[in-house]
N, C-alpha and C positions, 0 to 999 in steps of 0.2 A: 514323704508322700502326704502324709497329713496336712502339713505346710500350705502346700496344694491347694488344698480342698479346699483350707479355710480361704485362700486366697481368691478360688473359685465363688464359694460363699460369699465374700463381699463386694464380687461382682456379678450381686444375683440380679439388680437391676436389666446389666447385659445377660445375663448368663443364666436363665429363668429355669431352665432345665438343668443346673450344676451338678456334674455327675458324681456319686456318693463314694466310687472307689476305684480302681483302677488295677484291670488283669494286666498282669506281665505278658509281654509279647517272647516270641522265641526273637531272638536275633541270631542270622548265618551269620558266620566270620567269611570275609570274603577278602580275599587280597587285594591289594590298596595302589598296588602297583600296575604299569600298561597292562593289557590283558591282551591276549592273543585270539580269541573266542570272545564270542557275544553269553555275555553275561545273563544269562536267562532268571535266572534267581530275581539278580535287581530289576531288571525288566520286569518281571511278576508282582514284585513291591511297588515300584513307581505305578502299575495300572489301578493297584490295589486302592493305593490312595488318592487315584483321578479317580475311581468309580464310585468311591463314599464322598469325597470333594464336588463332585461334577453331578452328584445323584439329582433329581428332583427333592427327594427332602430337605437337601438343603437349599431350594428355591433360587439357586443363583446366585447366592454369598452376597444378599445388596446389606452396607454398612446399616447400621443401626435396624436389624429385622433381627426375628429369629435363627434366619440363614447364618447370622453370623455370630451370635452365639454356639450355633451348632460346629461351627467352621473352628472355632477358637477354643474350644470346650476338643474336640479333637488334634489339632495342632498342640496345645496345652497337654494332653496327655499323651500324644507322641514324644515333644520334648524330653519330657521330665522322665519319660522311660528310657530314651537317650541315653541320658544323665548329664541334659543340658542343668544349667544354674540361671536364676530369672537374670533377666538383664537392664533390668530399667532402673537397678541405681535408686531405687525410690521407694524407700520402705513403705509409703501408702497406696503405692503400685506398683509391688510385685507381679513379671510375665505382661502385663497387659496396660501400657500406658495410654491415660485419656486422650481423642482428637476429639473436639469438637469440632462440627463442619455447619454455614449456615445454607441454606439451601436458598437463592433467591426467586423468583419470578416478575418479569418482568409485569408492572403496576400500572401506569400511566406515563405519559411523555405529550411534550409539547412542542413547538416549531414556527420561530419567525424565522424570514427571509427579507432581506431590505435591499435593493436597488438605487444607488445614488438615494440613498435617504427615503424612496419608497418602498414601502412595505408591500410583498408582493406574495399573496396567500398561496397556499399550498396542503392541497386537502387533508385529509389523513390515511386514505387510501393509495398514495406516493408517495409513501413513508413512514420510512420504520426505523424507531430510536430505540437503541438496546444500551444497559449499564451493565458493568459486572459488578455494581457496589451498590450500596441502597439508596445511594439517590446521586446523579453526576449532574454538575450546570454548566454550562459555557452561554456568556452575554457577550454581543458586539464582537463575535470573534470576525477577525478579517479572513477570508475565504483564502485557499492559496489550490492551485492544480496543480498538479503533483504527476500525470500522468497516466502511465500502469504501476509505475513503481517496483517493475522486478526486480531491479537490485535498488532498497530503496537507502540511499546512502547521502543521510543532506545533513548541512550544520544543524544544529541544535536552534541556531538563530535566527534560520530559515523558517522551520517548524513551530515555532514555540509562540505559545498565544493564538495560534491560529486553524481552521477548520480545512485539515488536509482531503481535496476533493482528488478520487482517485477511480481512473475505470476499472469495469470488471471485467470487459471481456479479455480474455488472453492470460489475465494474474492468477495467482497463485494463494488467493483469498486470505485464509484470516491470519497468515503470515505474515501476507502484505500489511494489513491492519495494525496488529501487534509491534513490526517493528518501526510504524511511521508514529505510534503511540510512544515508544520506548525512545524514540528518537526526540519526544518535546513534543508532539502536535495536541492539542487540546483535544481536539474530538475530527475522527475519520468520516470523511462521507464517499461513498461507494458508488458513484454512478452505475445504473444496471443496464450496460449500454448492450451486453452480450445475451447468451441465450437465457438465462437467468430470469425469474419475476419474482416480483416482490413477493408474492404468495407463497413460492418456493421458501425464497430467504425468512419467512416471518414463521412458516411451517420447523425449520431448523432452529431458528434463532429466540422462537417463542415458548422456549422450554425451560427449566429451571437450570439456574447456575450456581454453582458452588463453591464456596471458601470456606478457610480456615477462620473460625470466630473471632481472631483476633487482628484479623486482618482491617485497615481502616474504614471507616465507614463509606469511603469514595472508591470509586471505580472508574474504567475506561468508557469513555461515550464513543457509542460506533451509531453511523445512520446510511440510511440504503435511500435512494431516493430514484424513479423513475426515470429514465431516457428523454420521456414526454416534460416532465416537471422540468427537468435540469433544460433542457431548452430554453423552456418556458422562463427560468430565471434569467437566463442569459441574455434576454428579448430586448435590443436596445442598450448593449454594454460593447457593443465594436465586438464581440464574440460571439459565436455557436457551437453547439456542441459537437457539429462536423469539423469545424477550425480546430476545436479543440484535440479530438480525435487524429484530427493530421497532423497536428504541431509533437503527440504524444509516437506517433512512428517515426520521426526524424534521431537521427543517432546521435545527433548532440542536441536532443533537448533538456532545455533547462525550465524548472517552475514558470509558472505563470500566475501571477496575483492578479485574482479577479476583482473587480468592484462591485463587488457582493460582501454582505457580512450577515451574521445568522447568531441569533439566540436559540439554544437548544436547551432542553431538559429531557433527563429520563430517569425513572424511580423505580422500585420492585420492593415487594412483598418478600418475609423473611420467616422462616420456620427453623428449629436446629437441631441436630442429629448429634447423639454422640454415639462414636464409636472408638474404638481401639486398634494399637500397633500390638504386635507381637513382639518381643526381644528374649533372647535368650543368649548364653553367653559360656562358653570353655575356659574357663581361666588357663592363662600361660603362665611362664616361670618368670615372667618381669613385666607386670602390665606395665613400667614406665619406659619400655622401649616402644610402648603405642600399639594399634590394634589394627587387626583386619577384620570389615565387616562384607557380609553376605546376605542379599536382599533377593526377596521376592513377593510380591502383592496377591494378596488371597481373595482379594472382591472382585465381586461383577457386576452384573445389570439387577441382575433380581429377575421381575414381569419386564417383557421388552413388548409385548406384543400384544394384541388384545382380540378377541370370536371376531369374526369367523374362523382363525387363526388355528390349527390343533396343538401346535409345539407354541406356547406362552413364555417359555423360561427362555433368559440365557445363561445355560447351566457353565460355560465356561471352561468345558472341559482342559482343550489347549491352554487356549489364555483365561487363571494360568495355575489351574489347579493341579498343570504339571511343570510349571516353574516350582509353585510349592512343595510338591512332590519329591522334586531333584534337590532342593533346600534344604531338606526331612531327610533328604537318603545321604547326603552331603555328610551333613551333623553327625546322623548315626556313623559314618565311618572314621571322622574326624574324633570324635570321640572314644572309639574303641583303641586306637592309636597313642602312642607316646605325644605326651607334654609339650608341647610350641610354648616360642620363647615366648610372643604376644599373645593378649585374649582374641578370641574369635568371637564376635557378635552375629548374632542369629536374628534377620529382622524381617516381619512378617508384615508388610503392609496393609492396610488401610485406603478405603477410595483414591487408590490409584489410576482409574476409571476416572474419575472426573476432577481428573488434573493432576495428578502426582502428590495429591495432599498429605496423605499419608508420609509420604516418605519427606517433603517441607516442614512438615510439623515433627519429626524426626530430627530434622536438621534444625532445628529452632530450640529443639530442647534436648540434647542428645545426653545419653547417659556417660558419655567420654568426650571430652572436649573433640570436635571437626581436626583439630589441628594434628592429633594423635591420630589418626585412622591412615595410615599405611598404605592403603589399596580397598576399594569397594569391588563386588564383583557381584552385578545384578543379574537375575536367571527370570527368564519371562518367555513365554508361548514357546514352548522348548519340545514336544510330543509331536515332529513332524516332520524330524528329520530321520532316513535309514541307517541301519548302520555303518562303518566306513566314512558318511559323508566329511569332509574339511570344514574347517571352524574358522569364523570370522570375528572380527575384534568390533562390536559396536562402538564408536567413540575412538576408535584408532585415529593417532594423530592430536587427540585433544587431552593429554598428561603424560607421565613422565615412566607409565608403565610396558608400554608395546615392546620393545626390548626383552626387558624380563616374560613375558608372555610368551613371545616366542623362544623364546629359550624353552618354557617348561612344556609349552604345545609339542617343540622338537624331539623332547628326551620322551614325552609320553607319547613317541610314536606317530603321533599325530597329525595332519597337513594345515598349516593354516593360508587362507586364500590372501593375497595379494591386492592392495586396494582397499575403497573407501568406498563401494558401494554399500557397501550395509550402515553406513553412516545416513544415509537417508529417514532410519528412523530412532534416530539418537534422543529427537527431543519428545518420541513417545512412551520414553519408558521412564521408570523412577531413576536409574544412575543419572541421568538429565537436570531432575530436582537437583540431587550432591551435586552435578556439576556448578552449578548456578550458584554452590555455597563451598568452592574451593576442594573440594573433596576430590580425588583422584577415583573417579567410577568409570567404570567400563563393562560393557555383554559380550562375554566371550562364549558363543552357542556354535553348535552345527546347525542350527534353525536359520541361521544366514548364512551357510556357508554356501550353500545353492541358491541364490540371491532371486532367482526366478519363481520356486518352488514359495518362498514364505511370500512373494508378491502374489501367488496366487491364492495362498491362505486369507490373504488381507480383502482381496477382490471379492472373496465367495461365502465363506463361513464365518468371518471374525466381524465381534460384536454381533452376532443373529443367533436365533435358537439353534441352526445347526450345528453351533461348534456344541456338541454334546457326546454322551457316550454312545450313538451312533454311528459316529466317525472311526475310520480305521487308524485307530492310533495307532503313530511310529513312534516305538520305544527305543530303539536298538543305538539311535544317535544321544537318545536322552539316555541312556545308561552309559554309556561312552562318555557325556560332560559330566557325569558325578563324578567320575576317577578322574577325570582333566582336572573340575572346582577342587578336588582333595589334594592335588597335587600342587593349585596351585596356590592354594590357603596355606599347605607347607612351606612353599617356596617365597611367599610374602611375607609368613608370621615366624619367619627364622633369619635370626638375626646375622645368621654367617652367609649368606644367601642373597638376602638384599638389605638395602640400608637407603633409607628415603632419602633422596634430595633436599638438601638444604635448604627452608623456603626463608 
């Protein structure tokens, strides 16, 4: 316990209020097996720790505030009462590994347009240039139209060196962006041909962006440009933007290179935040038959809202201070339990909220080599489902676990749903990051197993002050995925049981 402290101690910078000692909690023994009855005990626990997590005191969990000192300063001494063991591998950070994140805003930006070699001005009220890096250029790129780009699927040779111009009405936005970027195009331009105004897009778009500090100093160039404008450039080039528009409904259309090219710039302003991951860790009886880890993200918004406004916070109650919660209750029962052949890592995210950084900066520096980790199994906005409800596999389909999954869903009683709808929101959670760096992650919740019920959590209360301790938390499906996660941590981290595929 001492240990602790001091380790608390040296991260008084974060930890301004480091607590001097630590009461023993009682722990119920509870059985570890299906259960037949709703668990009311852990139901009791899990609220316990959405209502100190989700309180206004701790102002929303925003990374680098006091909130999140308070958050880690609590998780920290749930652990350790556990009788988790630190996890980070890193005797100068013990429990609590450094993220730096830098926060950018966007700075200034600039915009030629040339026409057969005339330059053809364009105010700066029809146009909005955004970077995610602190400073992005694109000179003389050749223009290319690209369409809507719903499935946007072009050679690399198509793309590459050149300013992908793309409509808005009808697409599926900064997806659309993201993958004509990942696909080679130097810099996206957005026609806002649909209901959309640039004032909309510069109100969203004109907020602070964030990465990991180590991230390069370049980033993506995205630009938005009016209905009116884009016309206007096309004035005397054998196209319009209504040609355009119709060339982009036919079913077999292919790119169109315009005879335009555009020098673009955009720059932003840069401040840096550090914050911390969480890790804590079970030793097994043979760490080198490799590990299973279990994630959950402990930040939020912080202030979302500003007077006239009465509720300011977003305290975050669902998402996801009761994914943390089922994390914490996870542990504790995995721990009172006999010895797993592999270690179990305990990983408590970091602004996860703005962008999965957390869990990236995890995977860049991990305490166990990626290649050992057997199975991830992320827990997020998990306080919403009843009891009874079926559980659905986020990421079903995309590794080599769904098999085994169902397997242990079936023996633990359990129903799991059928399909790939809950795949919808695969790339907003942290197993998303691990997928992107080979990691076998997956969300196995009852919070999708009614695929309607979480679309209406997302429509109404998530990301706003409402998701708070206001809401009538459902515990009864969240106490049902702690015995699932317990069962299924066993069934991964035993080596008679499963045996990872070969990579």
């Amino acid at each position: 316990m001492n240990s602790l402290i001091a380790i608390l101690g040296r991260n008084a910078a974060l930890l301004r209020a480091a607590v001097l000692g630590f009461a023993m909690i009682a722990v119920i023994s509870l059985p570890q097996s299906a259960q037949a009855a709703r668990d009311k005990a852990l139901e009791k626990r899990l609220r316990e720790h959405i209502e100190v997590l989700a309180s206004d005191d701790f102002g929303g969990r925003e990374p680098g505030t006091e909130g999140e000192a308070k958050t880690l300063r609590y998780l920290g001494r749930q652990w350790f009462d556990i009788g988790l063991q630190s996890g980070t591998n890193d005797p100068a950070n013990p429990w609590f590994a450094p993220v730096t994140l830098v926060a950018r805003e966007p700075a200034a930006s600039r915009a030629q347009f040339f026409a057969a070699g005339r330059h053809v001005p364009i105010s700066a009220d029809e146009l909005l240039l955004v970077t995610s890096g602190r400073r992005s250029l694109v000179r003389n790129a050749p223009m290319l139209f690209v369409g809507r780009a719903d499935k946007p699927e072009f050679a690399r040779n198509e793309l590459a060196g050149r300013v992908a111009v793309v409509l808005d009405a009808g697409g599926e936005g900064s997806l659309r962006q993201d993958a004509l970027l990942g696909q080679g195009a130097s810099a996206v331009l957005t026609v806002l041909d649909g209901s959309r105004t640039l004032s909309q897009v510069e109100a969203r778009r004109n907020r602070s962006g964030y990465a990991l500090a180590n991230d390069s100093l370049g980033g993506d160039l995205e630009g938005f440009i009016t209905a009116k404008a884009m016309a206007r450039l096309l004035e005397g080039s054998g196209q319009s933007l209504a040609s355009l528009e119709a060339a982009a409904r036919r079913k077999r259309f292919s790119p169109i290179a315009l005879p335009l090219s555009a020098s673009l710039e955009a720059t932003t302003s840069e401040s840096s935040i550090h914050t911390y991951n969480l890790i804590g860790r079970l030793p097994g009886r043979d760490p080198l038959a490799g590990a299973v880890l279990l994630i959950a993200h402990w930040d939020h918004f912080g202030i979302c809202a500003e007077p006239p406004a009465e509720d300011l916070i977003c305290n975050g109650a669902i998402d996801n201070a009761s994914g943390v919660a089922v994390l914490t209750e996870t542990a504790r029962r995995l721990a009172k339990g006999p010895k797993l052949d592999r270690d179990v890592y305990f990983l408590a995210t970091t602004a996860e909220e703005l962008g999965l950084l957390g869990a990236h900066a995890f995977a860049e520096s991990p305490p166990v080599p990626l290649t050992n980790i057997v199975a991830a199994l992320n827990i997020d906005t998990i306080a919403i489902a009843p009891y009874g409800t079926p559980v659905a596999i986020v990421g079903e389909g995309m590794t080599s676990l769904d098999a085994d999954i169902a397997a242990v869903v079936k023996r633990e009683k359990r129903k799991l749903v059928p399909g790939k709808d809950a795949n919808e929101y695969v790339r907003r959670q942290d197993g998303w990051a691990l997928l992107q760096h080979d990691v076998p992650a997956v969300m196995v919740s009852s919070a999708y197993g009614e695929i309607e019920r979480i679309r209406r959590f997302f429509d109404t209360q998530y990301h706003r002050p409402g998701d708070d301790l206001g809401l009538d938390l459902e515990l009864g499906g969240a106490a049902q995925d702690v015995a699932l996660h317990v069962a299924l941590v066993r069934w991964f981290a035993d080596k008679s049981t499963f045996s990872p595929p070969v990579k």
